[in-house]
Backbone as a chain_set.jsonl record, in Angstrom:
{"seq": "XXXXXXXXXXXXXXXXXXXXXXXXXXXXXXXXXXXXXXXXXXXXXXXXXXXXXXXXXXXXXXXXXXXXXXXXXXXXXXXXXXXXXXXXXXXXXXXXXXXXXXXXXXXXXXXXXXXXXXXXXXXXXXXXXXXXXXXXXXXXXXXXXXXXXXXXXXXXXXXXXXXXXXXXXXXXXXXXXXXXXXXXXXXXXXXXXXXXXXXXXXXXXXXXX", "coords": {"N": [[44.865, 150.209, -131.484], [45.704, 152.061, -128.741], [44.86, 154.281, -125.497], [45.152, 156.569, -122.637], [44.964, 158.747, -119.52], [43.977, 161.329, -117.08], [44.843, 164.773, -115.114], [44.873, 166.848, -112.284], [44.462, 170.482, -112.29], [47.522, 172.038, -112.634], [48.881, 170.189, -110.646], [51.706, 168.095, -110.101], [53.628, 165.535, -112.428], [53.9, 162.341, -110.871], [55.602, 159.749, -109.67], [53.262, 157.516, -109.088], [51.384, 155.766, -106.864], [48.917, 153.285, -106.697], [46.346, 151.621, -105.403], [44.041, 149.444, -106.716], [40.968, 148.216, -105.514], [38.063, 145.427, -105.721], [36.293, 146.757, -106.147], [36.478, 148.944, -107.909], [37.08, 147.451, -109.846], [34.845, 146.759, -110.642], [33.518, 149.57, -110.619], [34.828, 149.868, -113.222], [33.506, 147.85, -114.833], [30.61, 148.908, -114.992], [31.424, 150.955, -116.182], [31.521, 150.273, -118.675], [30.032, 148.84, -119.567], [27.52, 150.339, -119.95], [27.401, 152.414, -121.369], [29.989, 154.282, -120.994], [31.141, 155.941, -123.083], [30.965, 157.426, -126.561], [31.061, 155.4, -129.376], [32.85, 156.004, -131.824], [32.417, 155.165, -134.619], [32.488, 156.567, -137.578], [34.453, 158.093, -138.177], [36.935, 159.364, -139.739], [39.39, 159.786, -139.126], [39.71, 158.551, -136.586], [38.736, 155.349, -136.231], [36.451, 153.645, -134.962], [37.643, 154.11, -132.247], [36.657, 155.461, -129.262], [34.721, 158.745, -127.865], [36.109, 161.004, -125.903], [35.013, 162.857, -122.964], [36.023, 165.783, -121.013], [35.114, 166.066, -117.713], [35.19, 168.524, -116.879], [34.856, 169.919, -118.881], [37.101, 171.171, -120.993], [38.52, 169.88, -122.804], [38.704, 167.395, -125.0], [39.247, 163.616, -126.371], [40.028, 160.574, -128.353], [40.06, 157.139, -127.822], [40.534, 153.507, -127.759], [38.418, 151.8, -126.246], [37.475, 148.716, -124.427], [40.728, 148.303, -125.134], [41.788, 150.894, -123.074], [40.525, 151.922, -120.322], [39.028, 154.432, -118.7], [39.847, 155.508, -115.73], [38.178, 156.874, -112.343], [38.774, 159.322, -109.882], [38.212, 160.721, -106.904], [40.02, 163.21, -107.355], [40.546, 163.267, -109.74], [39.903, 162.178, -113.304], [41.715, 159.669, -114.849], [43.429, 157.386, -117.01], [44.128, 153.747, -118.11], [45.595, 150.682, -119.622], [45.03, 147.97, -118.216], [46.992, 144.571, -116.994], [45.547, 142.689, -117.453], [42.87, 141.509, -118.786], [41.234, 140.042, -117.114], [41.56, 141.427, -114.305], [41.586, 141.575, -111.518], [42.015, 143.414, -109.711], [44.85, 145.67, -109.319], [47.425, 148.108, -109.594], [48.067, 151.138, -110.532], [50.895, 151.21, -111.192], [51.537, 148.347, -112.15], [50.007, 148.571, -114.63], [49.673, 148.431, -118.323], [50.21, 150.58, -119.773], [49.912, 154.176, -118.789], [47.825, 157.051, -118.496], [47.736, 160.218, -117.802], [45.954, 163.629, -117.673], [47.298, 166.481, -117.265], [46.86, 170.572, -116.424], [47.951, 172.796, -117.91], [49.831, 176.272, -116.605], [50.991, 178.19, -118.334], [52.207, 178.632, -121.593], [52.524, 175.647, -124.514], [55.485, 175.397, -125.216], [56.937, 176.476, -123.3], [56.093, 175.288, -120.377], [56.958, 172.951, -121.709], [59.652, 173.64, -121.804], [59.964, 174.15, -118.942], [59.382, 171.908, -117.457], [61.616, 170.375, -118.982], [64.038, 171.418, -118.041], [63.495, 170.787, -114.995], [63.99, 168.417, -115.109], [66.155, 165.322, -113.714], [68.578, 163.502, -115.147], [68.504, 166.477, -117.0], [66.007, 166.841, -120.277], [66.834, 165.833, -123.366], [66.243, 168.373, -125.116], [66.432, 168.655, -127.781], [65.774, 165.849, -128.698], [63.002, 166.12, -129.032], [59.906, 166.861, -130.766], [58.008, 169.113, -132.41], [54.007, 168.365, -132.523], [52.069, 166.928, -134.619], [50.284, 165.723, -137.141], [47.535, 166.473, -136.093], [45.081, 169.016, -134.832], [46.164, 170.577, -133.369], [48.734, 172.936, -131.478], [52.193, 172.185, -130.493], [54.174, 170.189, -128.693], [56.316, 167.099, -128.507], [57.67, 164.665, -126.47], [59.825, 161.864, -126.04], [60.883, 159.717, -123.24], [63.649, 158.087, -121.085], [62.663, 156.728, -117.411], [63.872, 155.007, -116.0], [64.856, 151.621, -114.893], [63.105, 149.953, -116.739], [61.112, 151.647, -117.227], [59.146, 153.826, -119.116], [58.031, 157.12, -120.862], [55.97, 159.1, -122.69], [55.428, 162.542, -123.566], [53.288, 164.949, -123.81], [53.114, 168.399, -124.617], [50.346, 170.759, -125.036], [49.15, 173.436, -126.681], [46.173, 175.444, -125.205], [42.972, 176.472, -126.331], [42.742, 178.919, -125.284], [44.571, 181.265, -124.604], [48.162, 181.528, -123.49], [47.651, 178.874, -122.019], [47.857, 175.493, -121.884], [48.044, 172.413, -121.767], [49.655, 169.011, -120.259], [50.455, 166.026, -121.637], [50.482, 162.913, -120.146], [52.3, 159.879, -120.595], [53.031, 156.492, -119.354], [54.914, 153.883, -119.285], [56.153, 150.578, -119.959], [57.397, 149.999, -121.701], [59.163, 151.351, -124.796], [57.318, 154.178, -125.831], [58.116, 155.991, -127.764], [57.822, 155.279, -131.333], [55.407, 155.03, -131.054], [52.298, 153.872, -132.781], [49.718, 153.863, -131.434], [49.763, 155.568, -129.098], [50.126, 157.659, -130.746], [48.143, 158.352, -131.749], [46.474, 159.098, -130.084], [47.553, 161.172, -129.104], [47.019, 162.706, -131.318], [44.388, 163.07, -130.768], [43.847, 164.267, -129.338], [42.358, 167.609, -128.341], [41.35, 170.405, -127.234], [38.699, 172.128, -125.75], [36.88, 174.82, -127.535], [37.034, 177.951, -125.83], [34.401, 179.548, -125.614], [32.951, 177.385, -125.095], [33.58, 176.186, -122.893], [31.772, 176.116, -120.841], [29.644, 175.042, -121.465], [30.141, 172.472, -121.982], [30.884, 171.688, -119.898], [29.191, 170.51, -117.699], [27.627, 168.135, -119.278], [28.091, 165.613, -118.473], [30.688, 164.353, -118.554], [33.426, 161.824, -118.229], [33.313, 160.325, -120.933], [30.703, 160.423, -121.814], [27.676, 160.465, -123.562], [27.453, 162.281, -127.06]], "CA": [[45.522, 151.373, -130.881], [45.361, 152.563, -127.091], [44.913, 155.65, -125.224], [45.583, 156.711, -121.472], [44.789, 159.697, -118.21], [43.872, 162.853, -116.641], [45.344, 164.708, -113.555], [43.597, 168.274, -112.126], [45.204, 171.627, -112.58], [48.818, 172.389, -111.376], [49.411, 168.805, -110.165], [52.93, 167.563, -111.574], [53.528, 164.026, -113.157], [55.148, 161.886, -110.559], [55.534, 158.43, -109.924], [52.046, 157.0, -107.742], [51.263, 153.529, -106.902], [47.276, 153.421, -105.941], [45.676, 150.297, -105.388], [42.496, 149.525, -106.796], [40.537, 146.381, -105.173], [36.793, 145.197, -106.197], [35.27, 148.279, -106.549], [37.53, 149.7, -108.827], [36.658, 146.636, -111.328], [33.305, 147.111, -110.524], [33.393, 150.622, -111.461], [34.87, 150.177, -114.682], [32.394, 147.144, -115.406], [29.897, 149.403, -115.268], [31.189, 152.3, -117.083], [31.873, 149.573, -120.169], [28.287, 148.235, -119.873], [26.321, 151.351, -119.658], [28.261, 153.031, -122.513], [31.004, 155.157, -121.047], [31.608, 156.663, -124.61], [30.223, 156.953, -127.961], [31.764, 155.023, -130.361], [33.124, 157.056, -133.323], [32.9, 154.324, -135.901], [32.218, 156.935, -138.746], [35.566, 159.157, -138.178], [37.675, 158.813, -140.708], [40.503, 159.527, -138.52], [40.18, 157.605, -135.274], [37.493, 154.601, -136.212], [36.333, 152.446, -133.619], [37.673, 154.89, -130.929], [35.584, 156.484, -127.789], [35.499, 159.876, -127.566], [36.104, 161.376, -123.851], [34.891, 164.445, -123.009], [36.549, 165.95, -119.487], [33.82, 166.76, -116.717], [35.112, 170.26, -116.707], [34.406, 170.396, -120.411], [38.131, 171.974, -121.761], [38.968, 168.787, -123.863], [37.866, 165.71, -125.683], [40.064, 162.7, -126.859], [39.393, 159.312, -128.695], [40.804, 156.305, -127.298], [40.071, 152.366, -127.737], [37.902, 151.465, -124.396], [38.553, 148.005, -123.936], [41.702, 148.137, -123.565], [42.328, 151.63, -122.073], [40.005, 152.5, -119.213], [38.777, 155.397, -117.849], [39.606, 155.391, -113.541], [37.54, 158.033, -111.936], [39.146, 159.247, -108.866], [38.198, 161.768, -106.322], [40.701, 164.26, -107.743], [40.671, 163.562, -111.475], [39.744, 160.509, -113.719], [43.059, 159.186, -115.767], [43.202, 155.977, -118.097], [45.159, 153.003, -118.094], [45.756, 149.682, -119.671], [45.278, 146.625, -117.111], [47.518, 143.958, -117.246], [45.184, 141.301, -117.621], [41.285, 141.537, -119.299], [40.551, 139.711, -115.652], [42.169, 141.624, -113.47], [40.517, 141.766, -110.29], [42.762, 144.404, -108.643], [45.417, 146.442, -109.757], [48.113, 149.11, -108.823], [48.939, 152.016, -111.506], [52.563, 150.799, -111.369], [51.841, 147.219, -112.901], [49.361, 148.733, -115.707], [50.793, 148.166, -119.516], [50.154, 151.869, -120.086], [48.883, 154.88, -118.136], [47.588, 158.923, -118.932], [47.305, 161.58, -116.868], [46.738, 164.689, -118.58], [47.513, 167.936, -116.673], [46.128, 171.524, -116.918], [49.412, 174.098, -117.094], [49.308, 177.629, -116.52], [51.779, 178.705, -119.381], [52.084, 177.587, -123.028], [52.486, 174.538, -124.478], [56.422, 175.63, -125.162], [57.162, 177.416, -121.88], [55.703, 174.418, -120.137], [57.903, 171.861, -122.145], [61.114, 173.89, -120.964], [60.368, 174.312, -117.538], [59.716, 170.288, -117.37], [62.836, 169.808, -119.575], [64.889, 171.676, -116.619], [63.378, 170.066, -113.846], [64.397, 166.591, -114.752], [67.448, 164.92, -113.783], [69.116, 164.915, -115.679], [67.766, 167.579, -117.891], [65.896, 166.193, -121.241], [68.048, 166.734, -124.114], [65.108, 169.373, -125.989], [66.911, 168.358, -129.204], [64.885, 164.731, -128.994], [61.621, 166.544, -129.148], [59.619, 166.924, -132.083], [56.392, 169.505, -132.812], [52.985, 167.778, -132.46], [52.256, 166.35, -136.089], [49.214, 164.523, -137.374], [46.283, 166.913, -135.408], [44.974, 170.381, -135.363], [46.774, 171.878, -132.029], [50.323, 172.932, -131.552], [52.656, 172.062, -128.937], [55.634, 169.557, -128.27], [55.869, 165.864, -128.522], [58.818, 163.813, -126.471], [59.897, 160.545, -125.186], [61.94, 159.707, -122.516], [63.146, 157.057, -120.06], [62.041, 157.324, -116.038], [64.494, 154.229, -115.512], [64.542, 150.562, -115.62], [61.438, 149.058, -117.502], [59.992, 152.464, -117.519], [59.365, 154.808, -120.064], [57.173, 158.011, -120.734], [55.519, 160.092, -123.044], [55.417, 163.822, -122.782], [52.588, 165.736, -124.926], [51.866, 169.215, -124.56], [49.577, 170.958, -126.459], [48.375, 174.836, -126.36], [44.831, 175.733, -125.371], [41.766, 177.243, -126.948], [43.019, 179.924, -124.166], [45.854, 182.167, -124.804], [48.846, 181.261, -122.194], [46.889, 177.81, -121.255], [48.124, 174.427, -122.244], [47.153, 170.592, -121.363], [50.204, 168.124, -120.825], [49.49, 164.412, -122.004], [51.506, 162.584, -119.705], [52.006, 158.853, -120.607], [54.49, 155.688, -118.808], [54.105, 152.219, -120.549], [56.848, 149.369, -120.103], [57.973, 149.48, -123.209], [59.191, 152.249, -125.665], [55.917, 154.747, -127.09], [58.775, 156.553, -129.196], [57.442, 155.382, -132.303], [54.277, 153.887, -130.705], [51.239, 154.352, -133.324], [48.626, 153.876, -130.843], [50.034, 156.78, -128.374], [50.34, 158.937, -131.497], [46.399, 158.642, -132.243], [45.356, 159.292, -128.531], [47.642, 163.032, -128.863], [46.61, 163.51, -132.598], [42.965, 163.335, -131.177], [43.651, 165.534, -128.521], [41.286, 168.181, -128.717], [40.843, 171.391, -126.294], [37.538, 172.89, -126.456], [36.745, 176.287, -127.094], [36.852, 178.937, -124.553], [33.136, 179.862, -125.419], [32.141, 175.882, -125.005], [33.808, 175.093, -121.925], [31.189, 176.159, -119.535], [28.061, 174.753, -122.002], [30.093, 170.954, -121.943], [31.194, 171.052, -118.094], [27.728, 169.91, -117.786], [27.33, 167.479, -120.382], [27.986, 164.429, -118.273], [31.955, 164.478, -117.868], [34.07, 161.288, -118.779], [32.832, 159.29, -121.643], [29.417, 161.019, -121.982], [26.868, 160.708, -125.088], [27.099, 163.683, -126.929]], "C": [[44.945, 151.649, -129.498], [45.884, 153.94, -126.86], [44.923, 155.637, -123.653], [44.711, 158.274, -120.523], [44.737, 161.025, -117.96], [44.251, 163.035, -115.298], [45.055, 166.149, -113.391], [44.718, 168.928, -112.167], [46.112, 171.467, -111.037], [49.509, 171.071, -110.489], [50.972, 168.146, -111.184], [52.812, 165.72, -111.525], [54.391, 163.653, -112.06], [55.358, 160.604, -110.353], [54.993, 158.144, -108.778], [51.935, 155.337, -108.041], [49.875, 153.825, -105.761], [47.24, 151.992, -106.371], [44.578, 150.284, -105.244], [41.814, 147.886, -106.51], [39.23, 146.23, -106.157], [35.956, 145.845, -106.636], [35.598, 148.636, -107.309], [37.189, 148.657, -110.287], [35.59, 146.955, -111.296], [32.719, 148.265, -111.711], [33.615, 150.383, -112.881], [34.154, 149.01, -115.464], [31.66, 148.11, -115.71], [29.867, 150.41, -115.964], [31.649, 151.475, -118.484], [30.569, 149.809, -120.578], [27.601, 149.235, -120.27], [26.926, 152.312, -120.446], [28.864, 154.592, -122.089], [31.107, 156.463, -121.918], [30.783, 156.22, -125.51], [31.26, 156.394, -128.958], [31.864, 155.861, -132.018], [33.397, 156.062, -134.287], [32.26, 155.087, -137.426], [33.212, 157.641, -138.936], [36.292, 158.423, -139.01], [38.903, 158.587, -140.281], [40.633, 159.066, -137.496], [38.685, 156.527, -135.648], [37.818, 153.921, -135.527], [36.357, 152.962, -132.121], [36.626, 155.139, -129.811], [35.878, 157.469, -127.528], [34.985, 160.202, -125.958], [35.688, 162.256, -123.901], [35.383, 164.81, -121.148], [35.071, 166.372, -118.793], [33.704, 167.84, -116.46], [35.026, 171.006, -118.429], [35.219, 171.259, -121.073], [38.677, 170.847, -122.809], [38.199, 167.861, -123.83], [39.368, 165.17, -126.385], [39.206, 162.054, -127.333], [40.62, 158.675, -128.327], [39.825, 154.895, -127.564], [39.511, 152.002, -126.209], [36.978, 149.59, -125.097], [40.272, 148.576, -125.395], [41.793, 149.357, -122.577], [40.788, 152.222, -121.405], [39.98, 153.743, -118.451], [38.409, 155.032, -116.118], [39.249, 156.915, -112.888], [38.017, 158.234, -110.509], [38.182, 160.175, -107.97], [38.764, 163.46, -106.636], [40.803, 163.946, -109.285], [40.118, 162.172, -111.951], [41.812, 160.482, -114.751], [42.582, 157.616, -116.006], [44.308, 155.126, -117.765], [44.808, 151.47, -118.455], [46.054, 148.331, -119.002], [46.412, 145.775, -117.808], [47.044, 142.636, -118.119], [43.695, 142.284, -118.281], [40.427, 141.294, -117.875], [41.196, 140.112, -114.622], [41.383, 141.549, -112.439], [41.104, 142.49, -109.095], [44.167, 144.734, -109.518], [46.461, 147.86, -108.969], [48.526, 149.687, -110.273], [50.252, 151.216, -112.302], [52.238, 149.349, -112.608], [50.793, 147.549, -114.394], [50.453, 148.736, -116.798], [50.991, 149.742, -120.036], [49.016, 152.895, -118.973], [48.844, 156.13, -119.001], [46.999, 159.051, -118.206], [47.342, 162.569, -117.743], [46.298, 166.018, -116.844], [46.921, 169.5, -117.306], [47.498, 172.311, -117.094], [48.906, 175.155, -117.472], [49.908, 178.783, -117.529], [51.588, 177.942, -120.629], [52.764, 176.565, -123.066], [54.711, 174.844, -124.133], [57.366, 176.375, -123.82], [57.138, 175.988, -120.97], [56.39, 172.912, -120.243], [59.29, 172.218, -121.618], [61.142, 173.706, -120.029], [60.679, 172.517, -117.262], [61.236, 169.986, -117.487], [64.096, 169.901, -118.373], [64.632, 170.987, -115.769], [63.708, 168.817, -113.956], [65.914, 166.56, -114.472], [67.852, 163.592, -114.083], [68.516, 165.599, -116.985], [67.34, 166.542, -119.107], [66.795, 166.404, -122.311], [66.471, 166.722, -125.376], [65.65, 168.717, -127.268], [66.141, 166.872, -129.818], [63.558, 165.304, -129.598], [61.278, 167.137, -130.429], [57.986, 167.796, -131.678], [55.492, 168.648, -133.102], [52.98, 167.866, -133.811], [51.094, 165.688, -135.935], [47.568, 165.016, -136.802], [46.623, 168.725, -135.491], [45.276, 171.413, -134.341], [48.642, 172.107, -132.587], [50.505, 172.515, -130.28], [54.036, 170.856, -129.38], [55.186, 168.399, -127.701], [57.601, 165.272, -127.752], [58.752, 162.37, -125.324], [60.945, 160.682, -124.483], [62.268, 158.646, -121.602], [62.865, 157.423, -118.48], [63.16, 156.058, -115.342], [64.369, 152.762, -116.041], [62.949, 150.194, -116.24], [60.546, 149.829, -117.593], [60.012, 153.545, -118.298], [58.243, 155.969, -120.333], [57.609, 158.699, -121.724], [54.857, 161.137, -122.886], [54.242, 164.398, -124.391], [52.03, 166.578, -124.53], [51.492, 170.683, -125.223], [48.765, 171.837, -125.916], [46.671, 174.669, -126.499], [44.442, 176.487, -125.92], [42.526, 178.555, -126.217], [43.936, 180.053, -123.775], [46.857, 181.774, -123.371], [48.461, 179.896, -121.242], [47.729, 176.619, -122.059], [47.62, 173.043, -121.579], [49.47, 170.113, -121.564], [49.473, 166.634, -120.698], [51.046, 164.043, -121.398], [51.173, 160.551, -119.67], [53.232, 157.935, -119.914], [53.605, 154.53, -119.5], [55.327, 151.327, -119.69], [57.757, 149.162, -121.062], [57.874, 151.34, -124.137], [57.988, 152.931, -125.901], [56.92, 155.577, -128.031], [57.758, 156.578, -130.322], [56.087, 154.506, -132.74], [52.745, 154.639, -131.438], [49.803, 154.772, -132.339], [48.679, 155.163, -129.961], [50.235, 157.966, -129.447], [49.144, 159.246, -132.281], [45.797, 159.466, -131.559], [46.259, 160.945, -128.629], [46.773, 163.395, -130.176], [44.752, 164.211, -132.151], [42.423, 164.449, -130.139], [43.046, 166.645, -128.863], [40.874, 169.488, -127.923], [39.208, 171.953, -126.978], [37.676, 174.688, -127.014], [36.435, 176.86, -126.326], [35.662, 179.223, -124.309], [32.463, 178.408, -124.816], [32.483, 175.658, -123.61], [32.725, 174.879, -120.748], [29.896, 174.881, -120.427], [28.683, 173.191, -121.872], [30.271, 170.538, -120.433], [30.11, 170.498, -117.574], [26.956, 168.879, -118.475], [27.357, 165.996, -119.421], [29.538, 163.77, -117.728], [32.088, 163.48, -118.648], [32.661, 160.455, -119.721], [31.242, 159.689, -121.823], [28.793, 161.12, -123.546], [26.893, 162.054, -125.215], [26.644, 163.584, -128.744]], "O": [[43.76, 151.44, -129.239], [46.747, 154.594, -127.446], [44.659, 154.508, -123.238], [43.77, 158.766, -121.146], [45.418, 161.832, -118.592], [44.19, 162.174, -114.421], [44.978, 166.764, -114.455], [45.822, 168.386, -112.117], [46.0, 171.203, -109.84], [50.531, 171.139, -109.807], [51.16, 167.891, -112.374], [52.142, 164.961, -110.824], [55.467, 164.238, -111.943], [55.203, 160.139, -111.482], [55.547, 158.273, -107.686], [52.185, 154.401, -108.801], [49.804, 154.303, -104.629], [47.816, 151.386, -107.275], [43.925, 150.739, -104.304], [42.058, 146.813, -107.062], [39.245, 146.793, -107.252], [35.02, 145.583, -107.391], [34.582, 148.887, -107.958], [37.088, 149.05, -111.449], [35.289, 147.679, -112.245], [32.083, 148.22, -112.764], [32.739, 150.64, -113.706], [34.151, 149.101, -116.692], [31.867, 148.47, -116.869], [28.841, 150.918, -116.417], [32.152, 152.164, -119.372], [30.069, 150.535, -121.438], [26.869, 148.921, -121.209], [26.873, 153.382, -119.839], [28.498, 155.678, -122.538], [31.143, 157.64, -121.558], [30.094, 155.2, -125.532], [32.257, 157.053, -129.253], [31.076, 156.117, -132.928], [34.511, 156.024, -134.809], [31.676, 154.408, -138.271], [33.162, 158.099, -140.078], [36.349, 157.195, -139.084], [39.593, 157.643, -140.667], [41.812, 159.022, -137.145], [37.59, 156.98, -135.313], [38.943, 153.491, -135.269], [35.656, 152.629, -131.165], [35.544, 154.603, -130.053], [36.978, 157.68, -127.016], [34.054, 159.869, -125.224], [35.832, 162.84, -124.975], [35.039, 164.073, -120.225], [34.135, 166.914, -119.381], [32.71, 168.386, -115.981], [35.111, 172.148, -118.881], [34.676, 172.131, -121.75], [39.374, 171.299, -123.717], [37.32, 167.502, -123.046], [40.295, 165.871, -126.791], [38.003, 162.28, -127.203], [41.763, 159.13, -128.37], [38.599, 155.007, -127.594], [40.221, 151.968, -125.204], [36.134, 149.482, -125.987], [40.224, 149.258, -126.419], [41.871, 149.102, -121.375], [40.047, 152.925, -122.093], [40.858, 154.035, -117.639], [37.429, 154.593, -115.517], [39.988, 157.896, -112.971], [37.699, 157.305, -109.767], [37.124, 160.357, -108.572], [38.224, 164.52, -106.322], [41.349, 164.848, -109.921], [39.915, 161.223, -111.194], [42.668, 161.323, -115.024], [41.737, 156.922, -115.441], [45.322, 155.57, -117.226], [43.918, 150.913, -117.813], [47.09, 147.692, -119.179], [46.804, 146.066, -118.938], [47.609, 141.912, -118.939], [43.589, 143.508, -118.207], [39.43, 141.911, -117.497], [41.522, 139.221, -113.836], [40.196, 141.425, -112.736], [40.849, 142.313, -107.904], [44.471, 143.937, -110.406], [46.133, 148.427, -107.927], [49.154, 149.008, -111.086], [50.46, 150.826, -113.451], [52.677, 149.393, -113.757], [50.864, 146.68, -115.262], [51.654, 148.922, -116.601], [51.988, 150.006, -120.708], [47.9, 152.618, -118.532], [49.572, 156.317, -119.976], [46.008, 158.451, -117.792], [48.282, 162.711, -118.526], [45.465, 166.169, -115.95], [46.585, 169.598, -118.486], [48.141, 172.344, -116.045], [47.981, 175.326, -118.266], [49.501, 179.943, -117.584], [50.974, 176.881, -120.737], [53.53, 176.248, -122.156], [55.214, 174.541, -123.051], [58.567, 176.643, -123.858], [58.259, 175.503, -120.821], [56.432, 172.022, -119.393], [60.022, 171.381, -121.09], [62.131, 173.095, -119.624], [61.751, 171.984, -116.979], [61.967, 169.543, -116.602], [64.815, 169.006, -117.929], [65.584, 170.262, -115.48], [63.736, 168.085, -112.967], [66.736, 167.408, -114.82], [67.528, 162.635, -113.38], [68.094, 164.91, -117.913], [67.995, 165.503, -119.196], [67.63, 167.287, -122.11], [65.918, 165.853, -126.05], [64.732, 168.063, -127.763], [65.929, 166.693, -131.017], [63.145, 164.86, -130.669], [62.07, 167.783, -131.115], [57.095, 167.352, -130.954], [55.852, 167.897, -134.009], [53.704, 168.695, -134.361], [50.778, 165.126, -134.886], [46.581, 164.295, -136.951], [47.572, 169.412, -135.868], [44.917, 172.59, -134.294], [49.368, 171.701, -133.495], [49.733, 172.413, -129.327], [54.675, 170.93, -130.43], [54.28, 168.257, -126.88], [58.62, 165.446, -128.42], [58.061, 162.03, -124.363], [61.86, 161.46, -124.754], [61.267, 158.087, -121.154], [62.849, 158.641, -118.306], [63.306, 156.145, -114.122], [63.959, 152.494, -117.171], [61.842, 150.398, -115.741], [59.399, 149.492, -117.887], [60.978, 154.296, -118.165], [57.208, 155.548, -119.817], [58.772, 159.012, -121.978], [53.811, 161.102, -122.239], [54.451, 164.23, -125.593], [50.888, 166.463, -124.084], [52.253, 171.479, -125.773], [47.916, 171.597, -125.057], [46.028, 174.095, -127.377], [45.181, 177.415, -126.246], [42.945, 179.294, -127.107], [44.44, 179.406, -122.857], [46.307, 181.736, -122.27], [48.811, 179.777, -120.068], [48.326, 177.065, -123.039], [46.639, 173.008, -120.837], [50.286, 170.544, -122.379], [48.5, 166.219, -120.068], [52.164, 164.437, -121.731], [50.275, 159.982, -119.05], [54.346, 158.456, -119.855], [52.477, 154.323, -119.948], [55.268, 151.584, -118.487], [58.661, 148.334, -121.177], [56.969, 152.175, -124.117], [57.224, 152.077, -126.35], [56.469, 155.838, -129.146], [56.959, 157.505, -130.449], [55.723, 153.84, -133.709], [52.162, 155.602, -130.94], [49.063, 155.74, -132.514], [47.686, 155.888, -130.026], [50.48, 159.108, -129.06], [49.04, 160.08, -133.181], [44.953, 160.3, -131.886], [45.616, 161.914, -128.225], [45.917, 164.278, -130.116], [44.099, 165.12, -132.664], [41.399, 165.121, -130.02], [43.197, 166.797, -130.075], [39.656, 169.615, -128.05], [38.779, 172.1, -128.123], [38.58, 175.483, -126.758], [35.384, 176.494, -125.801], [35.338, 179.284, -123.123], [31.469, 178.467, -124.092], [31.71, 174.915, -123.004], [32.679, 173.935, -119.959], [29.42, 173.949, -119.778], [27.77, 172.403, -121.629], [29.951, 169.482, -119.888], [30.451, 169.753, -116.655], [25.747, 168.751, -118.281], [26.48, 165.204, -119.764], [29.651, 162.957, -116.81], [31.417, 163.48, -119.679], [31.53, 160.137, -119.353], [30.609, 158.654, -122.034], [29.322, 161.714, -124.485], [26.625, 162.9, -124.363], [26.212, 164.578, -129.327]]}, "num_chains": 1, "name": "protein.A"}
């Protein structure tokens, strides 16, 4: 199973094309080697996983690291599935899967409408299905973005009344009824409101905890 990205408050999902050269492998050599994440091989419900923890300490995920990668930007880190094991450069666009997740300023349901409107043409809400399988609420849908591209929409009320997270994923290929993208929301995770300041400090992506 694979997992995907983060993108900083108020930023919307749109379609980027970054190019990462030598450094960019580099980086994520070193955040393999030097253990990124702790491996959760005692969870009953995500084994094997890595759990994430954000650098601003409002969520944690689990995700398989190899394959999906944590890319640390300047403005946010987000995840994504290379093409290759040897890539040695890369652009968003040709990854097999990406995630961004977003901060929004309304609930998870508020949040899913306004989206739903802004596309064109509109989503048809009637696809969408309540989050299932984990211990948040919120709104789960797929959709296409065009040829050969497709995206999953997940988002999912915070610890903090009127707050939400979306999980914003694009792949290549269908995640509809894609198990691995329906681990990485289930494990979705906001913190609590009292915690967020005591983990923003903890170490940020992929941090022993």
């Amino acid at each position: 199973m694979s997992r995907l990205p983060r993108k900083s408050a108020g930023s919307s999902a749109g379609s980027s094309r970054r190019f990462f050269g030598p450094g960019f492998v580099l980086a994520l050599g070193l955040c393999l080697f030097a253990a990124c994440g702790q491996t959760d091989g005692d969870s009953a419900h995500f084994p094997g996983t890595v759990t994430y923890d954000s650098p601003t300490g409002d969520f944690h995920l689990h995700l398989l690291e190899p394959p999906w990668l944590p890319i640390r930007l300047p403005t946010e880190t987000f995840f994504a599935v290379p093409p290759s094991a040897v890539t040695l450069s890369v652009r968003e666009d040709d990854a097999l899967y990406s995630l961004h997740i977003y901060k929004q300023s309304t609930d998870a349901t508020t949040a899913f409408t306004a989206q739903a409107q802004q596309q064109s043409p509109p989503w048809d809400v009637a696809q969408s299905q309540a989050l299932a399988g984990g211990t948040t609420s919120g709104v789960d849908m797929s959709w296409t973005g065009g040829p050969n591209v497709f995206h999953r929409d997940a988002f999912v009320d915070d610890d903090l009344p009127g707050t939400s997270f979306r999980l914003h994923f694009t792949a290549k290929t269908s995640m509809a009824a894609d198990p691995m993208i329906s681990q990485i929301i289930a494990s979705f995770q906001p913190w609590p409101s009292s915690a967020h300041t005591a983990h923003a400090g903890d170490g940020g992506a992929g941090a022993k905890h």
